[in-house]
C-alpha positions, 0 to 999 in steps of 0.5 A: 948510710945504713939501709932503715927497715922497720918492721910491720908492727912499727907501723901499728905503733906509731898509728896508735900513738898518731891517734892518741895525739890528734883526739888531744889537739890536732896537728899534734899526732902530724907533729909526733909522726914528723919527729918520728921520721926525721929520728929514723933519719938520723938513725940511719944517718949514725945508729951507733950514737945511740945508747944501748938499752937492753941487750942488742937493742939501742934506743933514740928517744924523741924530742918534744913526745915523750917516745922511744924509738928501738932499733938493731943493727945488723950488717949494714941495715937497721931494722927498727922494732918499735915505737914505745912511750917512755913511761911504759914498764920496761920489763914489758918493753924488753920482752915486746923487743925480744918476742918481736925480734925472734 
């Protein structure tokens, strides 16, 4: 098992996303942060099945939200660069990965 560790904007992802999902109904934004941590589960679990989605970066999308979860491995750790909704422009998520991973 990889060592799993996110970076501190991760944090301010998945809380914006928690937000959005609670003001539509709530529980939902629970249920969006449970799925987001049993995916870093199985990240940490088998990183390497999942896709490469630009350059180093791989990417496991979420189930039931329509989220991505963005990660490198180096060594023997994970580091998770973010939380992104899918719909989102990915020129813009490539350069947020690149500018947060430097």
């Amino acid at each position: 098992m990889h060592r799993l560790r996110f970076l501190p904007e991760v944090e301010e992802d998945a809380l914006a996303s928690y937000v959005w999902y609670e003001t539509k109904s709530t529980g939902l934004g629970e249920d969006l942060l449970r799925m987001f941590y049993a995916k870093a589960g199985e990240i940490s679990r088998n990183p390497l099945i999942f896709p490469k989605a630009y350059k180093d970066f791989r990417r496991c999308l979420l189930r039931r939200f329509p989220y991505a979860i963005y990660f490198t491995i180096t060594n023997r750790e994970i580091i998770v660069i973010g939380l992104f909704h899918c719909a989102r422009d990915p020129g813009g998520i490539n350069e947020t990965l690149q500018n947060r991973h430097e």
